[in-house]
N, C-alpha and C positions, 0 to 999 in steps of 0.2 A: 675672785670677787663674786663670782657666779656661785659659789656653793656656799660662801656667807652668805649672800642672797636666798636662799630654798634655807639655810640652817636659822634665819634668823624670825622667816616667815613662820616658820614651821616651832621654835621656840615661843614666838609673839601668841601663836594659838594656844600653845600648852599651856603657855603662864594666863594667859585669858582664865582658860578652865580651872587650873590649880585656884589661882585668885578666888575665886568665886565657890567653891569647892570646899575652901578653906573657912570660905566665911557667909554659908546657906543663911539666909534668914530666916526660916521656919521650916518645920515639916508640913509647913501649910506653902509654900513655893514648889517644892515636889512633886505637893497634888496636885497641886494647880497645871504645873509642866505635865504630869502625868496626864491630866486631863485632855491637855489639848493634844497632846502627840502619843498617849498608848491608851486611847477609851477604846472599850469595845470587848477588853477581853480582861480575866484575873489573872491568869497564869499562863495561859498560849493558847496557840489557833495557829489553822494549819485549812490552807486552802489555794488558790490560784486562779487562772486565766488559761483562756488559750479562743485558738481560731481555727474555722475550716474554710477554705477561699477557693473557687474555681473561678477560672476566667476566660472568655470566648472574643479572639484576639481577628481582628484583620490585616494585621502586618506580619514583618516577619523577626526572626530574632535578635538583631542589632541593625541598630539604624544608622549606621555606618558603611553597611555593603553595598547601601544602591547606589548605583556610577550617577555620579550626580542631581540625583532625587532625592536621598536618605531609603527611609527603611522601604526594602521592599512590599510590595503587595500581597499577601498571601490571607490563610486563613487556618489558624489553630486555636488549640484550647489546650488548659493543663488546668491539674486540679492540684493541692497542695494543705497543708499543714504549717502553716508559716508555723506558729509557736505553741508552743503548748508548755505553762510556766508553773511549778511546783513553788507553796512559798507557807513559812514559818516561823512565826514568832516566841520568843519565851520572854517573859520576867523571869529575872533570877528574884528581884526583890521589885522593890516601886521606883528603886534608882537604877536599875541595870536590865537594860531589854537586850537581848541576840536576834537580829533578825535578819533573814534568808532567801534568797529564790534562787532557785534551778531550771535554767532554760533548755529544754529543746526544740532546735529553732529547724526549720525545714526538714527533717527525717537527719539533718547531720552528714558531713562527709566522712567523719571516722581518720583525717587527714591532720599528719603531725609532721611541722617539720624543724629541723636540727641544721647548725651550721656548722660543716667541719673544719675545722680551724687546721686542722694535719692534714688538710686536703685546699690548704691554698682559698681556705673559707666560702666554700662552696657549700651552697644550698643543699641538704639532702631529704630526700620526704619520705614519709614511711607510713604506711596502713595501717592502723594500731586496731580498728574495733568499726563496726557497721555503723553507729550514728553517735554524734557529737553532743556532750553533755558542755552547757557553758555557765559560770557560775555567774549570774546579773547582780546579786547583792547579797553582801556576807560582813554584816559588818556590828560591832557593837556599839550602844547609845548610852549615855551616862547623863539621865535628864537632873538637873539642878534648880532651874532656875527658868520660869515661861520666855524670860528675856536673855538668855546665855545657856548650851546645851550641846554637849560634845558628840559626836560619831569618829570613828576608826574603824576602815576595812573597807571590805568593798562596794562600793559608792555610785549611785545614779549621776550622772554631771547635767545639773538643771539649766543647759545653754538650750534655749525654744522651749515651744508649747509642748508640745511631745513627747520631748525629751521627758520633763515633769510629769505630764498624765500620758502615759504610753501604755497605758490597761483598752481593751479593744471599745467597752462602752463609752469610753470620751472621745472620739472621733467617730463620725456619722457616716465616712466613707466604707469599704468592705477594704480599703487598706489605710498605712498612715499615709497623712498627706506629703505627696511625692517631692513636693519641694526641699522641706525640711530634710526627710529620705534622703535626696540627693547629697545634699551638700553635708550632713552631720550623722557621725554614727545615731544608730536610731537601732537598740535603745545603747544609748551613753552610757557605759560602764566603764569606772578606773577605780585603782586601791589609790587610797590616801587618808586624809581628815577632814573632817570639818566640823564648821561653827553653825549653831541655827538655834534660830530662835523668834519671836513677836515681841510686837511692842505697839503702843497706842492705846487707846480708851481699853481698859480690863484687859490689853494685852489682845484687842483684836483686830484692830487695824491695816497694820501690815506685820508680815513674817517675813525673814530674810535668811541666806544660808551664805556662806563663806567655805570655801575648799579649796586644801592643794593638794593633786592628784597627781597621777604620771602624768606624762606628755604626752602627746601625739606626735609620732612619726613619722620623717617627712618622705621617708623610702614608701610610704603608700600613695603620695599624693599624685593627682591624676588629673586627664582632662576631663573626663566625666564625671567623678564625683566630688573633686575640688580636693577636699582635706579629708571626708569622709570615712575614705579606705584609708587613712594612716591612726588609726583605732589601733593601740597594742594591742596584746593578747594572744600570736600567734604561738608565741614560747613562753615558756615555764614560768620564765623571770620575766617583768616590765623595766625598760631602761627610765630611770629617774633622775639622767643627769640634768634634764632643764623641766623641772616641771611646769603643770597648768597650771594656772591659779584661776579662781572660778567666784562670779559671785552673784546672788541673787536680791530679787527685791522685791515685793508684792504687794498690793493695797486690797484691801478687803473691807474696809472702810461701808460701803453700802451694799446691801444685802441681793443676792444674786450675782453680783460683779465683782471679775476680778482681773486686776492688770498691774502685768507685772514687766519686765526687764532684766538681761541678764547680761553676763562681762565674760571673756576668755580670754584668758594673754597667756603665751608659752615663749618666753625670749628666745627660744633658739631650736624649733621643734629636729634641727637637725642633731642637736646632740644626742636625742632619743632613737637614730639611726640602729638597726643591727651592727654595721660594723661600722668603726669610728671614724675610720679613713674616709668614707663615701665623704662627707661634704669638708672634709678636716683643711681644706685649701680656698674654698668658694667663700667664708665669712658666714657669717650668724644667717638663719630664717626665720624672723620672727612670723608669728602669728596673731592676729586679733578676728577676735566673731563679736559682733553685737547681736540682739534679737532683743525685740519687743513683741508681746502677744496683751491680749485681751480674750473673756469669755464672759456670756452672759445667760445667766438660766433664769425664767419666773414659770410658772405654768402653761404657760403661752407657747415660749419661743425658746430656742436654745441660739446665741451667736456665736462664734467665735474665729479673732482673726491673729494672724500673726507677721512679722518680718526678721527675716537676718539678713547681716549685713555682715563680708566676713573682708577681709585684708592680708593678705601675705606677700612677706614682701622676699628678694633677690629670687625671682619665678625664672629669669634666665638662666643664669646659671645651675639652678636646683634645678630646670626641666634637661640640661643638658647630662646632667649625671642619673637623673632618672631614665632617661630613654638609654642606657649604658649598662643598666641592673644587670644583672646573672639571667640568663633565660632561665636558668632552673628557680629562682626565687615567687615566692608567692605574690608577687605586683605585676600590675599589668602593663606599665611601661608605657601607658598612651600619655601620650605630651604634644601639643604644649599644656602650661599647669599657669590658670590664670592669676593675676593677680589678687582681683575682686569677683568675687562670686556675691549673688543677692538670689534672694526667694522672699515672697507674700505673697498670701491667701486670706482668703474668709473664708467662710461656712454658715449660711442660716438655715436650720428646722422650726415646722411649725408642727404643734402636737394636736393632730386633729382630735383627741380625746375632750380637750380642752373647750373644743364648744359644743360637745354631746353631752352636756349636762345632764338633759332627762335619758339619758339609755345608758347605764352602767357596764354595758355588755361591750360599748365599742373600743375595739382593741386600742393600743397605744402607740399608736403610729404618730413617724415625722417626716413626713415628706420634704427634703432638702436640697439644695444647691450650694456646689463650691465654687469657685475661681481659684486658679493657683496661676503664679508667671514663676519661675527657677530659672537662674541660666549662670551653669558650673563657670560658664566662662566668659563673666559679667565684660570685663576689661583686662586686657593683656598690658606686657610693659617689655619696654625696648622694642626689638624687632618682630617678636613671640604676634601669628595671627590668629585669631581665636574662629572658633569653628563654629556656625550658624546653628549648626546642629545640634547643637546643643542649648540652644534658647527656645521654652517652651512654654507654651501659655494652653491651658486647658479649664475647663468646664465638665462641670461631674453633676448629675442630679441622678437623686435616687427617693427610697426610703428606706427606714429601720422601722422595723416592726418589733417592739420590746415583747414576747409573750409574758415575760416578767423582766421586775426589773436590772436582774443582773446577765437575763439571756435575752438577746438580741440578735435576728433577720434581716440581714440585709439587701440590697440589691439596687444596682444602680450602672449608668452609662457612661463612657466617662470620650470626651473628645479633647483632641490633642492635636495641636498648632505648631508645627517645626517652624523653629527659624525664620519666622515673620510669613510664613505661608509660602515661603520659596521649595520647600521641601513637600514629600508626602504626608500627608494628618496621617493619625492614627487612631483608632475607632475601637474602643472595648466594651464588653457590658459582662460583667461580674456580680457574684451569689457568696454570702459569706456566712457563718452562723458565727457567734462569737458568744463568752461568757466571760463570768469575774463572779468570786464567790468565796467566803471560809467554808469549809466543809466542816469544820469541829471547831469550838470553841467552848473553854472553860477558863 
């Protein structure tokens, strides 16, 4: 039943596309689609992102070690390269775009690992190369129609804010916001397909996106980052026996705003296991994420907020086969793994430019403030006690200094509330420079 299920979802899309495919209404819908989803360039462009991040910490490295406080007291700093994103488009024609990015995310560990199945399927890792190339999206787009429009390959999963705008200029922090962070890969990449497309007044209204992708994993799931660490990816192949199914919705409707909502369901993220035995006695785990966000831009202000709301269910038995993994496996084994996990934040900037009208010289600063609450381990279920520690509410104010508009200075403080203030805070102030840009375009 379950692979008629994925075969029939997966047929419903194709025939969507053929349908329409088959019966274009003009070469004047093409443009139109071409317009909204590939302006900006004729034939390709080739450009990217990336970030430079230091951070001057007063704790210490996991807030876990201190005997009944949380994280220790200390005082360090690290400097870093979170990402630095290589990315490429082509038209082959006005109906067929290729488009690409290549991440290298932290300098890369160079770490691969294999399961040897003539070794009693044990974990093996092996050193392949100095830093880790990961491919974030590779996929092809077959525009038809403003209202119906196909992708194949590898795919952003637009579950939250972030997920959707994860370029460094749409968050105002010098990192992304840690909630989202925690609980959901960040950035969300799966191969699969999907449907997208607008609709409303001239097709501007709202835009919606429909995808079925791999699964998620449940051999990554944890108490610290909930579902987060069960992102495929670590081998060759992605297992696809339950996939996600994924979907989006956004109102665009009045001009500067936009709010949108999104869906994840994966029936059984235990079938997506490395090996099949691991949950093949315990019964299905399903998964559900909701999230809502909103953002808001005029000259003035920039807002924007967001919520997920996530549910997984037989967390007992799943965390009892998780705490059992191979010590040689790439999971971290901490359990318990909660039921409910939740995150929401806002963020408002104001653009002091904005009311220097008579001096053209003054730069383009936002002086801003976040709120974030996260806590990986909302609610437990049966016996499973969830750990304080991991409930955390902070406050970030900074500014971004745009020198232009696709390179942007950051810097900002960021305070942090363990566990309803049972535990030790933790106190950061961080320096970021960050960019987004085509370097060539024709």
């Amino acid at each position: 039943m379950r692979k008629l299920t994925n075969l029939l979802a997966i047929t419903l899309l194709g025939s969507c596309v053929t349908a329409f495919a088959q019966n274009e209404e003009t070469s004047t819908a093409v443009e139109k689609s071409a317009e909204i989803y590939a302006n900006g360039y004729d034939k390709f462009r080739f450009g990217g992102y990336g970030e430079i991040l230091a951070n001057f910490m007063d704790y210490g490295t996991n807030r876990f070690t201190g005997k009944g406080t949380g994280n220790t007291k200390d005082h360090r700093n690290s400097i870093s390269i979170p990402r630095f994103v290589l990315a490429f488009d082509y038209k082959f024609n006005s109906k067929w775009i290729l488009g690409a990015e290549i991440e290298f995310e932290a300098g890369g560990t160079g770490t691969a690992y294999e399961i040897e199945n003539t070794e009693n399927g044990e974990y093996e890792t092996e050193i392949e190369k100095g830093g880790e190339v990961a491919l974030e999206q590779f996929h092809i787009t077959r525009l038809i129609h403003p209202g119906v429009n196909f992708r194949a390959g590898h795919l952003i999963v637009p579950v939250g804010l972030t997920n959707e705008h994860h370029e460094p200029i749409n968050f105002f922090g010098t990192s992304r916001p840690e909630g989202e962070t925690t609980l959901l890969p960040s950035t969300w990449h799966e191969t699969g397909i999907e449907v997208f497309g607008t609709f409303g007044r001239d097709y501007t209204r709202f835009n919606y996106q429909a995808l079925v992708v791999a699964g998620l994993n449940a051999n990554g799931f944890d108490r610290n980052t909930w579902v987060a660490s069960g992102k495929q990816g670590i081998f060759e192949t992605d297992n696809f026996t339950s996939p996600g199914y994924v979907a989006r919705l956004n109102y665009l409707g009045i001009p500067g705003l936009k709010v949108g909502g999104s869906f994840y369901y994966c029936r059984n993220t235990g079938s997506n296991s490395d090996k099949q035995k691991d949950y093949s006695n315990i019964g299905k785990i399903p998964l559900r994420i909701y999230s809502a966000d909103f953002q808001y831009k005029n000259k003035y202000v920039v807002a924007r907020a967001n919520m997920i709301y996530g549910n997984l269910s037989n967390t007992v038995k799943l965390s009892e086969v998780n705490n059992k993994l191979s010590g040689l496996s790439p999971y971290s084994k901490t359990t318990p793994i909660a039921k409910r996990a939740v995150s929401y934040g806002g963020e408002v900037g104001f653009n002091l430019h904005s009311i220097c009208k008579e001096n053209k010289n003054v730069p383009v600063i936002y002086p801003f403030v976040r709120y974030e609450y996260y806590n990986p381990q909302e609610e437990g279920e049966g016996h499973l006690t969830m750990d304080l520690r991991n409930k955390v509410s902070m406050w970030t104010v900074g500014a971004n200094w745009y020198a232009l508009p696709n390179l942007v200075f950051k810097a900002d403080y960021t305070a942090r509330k363990i566990g309803d203030g049972n535990y030790n805070s933790e106190n950061e102030f961080s320096l970021a420079i960050a960019y987004v840009g085509w370097f060539l375009n024709k």
